[in-house]
N, C-alpha and C positions, 0 to 999 in steps of 0.2 A: 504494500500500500504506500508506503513511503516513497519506493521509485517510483511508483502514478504519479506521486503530486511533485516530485522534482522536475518531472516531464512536463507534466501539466504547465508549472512555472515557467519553465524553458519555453514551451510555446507561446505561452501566453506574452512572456519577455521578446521573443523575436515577433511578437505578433504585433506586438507598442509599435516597434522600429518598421512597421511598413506604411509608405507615404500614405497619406489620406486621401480616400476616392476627393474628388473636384464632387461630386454630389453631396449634398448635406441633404439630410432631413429636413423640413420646413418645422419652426417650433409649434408646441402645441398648449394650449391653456391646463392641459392632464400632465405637462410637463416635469409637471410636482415631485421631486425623487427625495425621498426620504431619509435622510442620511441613516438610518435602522437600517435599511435592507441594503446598501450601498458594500462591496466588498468583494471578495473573491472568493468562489464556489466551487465546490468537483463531484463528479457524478458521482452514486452510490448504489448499489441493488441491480447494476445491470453487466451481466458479466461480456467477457473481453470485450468491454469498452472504455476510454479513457475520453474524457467530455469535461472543459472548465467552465466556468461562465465567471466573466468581472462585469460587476454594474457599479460604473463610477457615481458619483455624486453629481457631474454635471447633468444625468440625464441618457450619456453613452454605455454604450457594453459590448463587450469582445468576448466569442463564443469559440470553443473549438469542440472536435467532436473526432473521435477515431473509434473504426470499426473496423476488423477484419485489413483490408487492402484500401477502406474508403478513409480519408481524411477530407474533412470541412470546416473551413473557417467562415465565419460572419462579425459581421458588424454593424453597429444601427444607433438607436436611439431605444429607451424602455421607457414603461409609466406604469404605472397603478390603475389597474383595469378590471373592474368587478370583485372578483375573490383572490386576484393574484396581480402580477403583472403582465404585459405584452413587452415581447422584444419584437420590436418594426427592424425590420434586414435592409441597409444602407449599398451595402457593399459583401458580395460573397463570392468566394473559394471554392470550387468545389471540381471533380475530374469530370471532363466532355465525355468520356465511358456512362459517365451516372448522372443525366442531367436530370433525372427524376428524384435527386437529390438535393435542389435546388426549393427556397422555402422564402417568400415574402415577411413571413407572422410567423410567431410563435409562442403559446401563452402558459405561462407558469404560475400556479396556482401555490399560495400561499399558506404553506400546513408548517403551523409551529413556527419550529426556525427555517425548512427547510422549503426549498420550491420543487416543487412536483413540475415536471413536466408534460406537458400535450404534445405528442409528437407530430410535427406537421406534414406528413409522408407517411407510404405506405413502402416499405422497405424489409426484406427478410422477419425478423420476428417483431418489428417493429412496426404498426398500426397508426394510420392517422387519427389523431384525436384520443387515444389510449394513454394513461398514465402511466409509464413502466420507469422506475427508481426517481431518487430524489438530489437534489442538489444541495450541498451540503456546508455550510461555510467554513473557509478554511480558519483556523486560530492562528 
């Protein structure tokens, strides 16, 4: 578990260092980001996956996601959305092999500490719309 999250950090560290798409998001009045749920996260309950999520304080969040041969980065903006939050996707990564990898939204539902994820694809054991593991904060 340990090597996960050094990984995880390494990605998420050379993920900082890639130039900013020229598209921004347009702000929004749900802008509102909570310094509470603000921090950096790593998936939990889904095996041979390695998945971080950082939601900064500004409003932004950097997502990575590995499975198997697939790796996906994104990028965007989040907010406070019903029972959890929405991450809106600015800018994404993902292989021309799996363009059914490729995801607008994604909405995480707010249980405890931890955000549950909606997966927004339908992908090997993975279900659009289905909850499978939770995101965890790191200490």
């Amino acid at each position: 578990m340990r090597a996960m999250r050094v990984v995880a950090a390494f990605v998420l560290a050379i993920a900082c260092a890639l130039p900013v798409s020229a598209q921004q998001a347009a702000p929004t009045t749900e802008a509102a980001t909570p310094a509470s749920l603000a921090g950096d996260y790593h998936l939990e309950g889904v095996m041979e996956t390695g998945s971080g999520l950082r939601l900064q304080d500004d409003g932004g969040f950097q997502w990575f996601f590995m499975y198997g041969a697939l790796d996906l980065y994104a990028k965007g903006t989040w907010s406070r959305a019903g029972d959890g939050i929405d991450l809106v996707v600015t800018e994404m990564q993902f292989p021309p092999q799996a363009p059914e990898a490729k995801f607008d939204r994604m909405h995480l539902r707010i249980d405890g500490d931890e955000l549950a994820p909606q997966w927004p694809w339908d992908m090997d054991a993975f279900r659009k719309g289905e909850v499978r593991g939770a995101y965890v904060r790191e200490e």
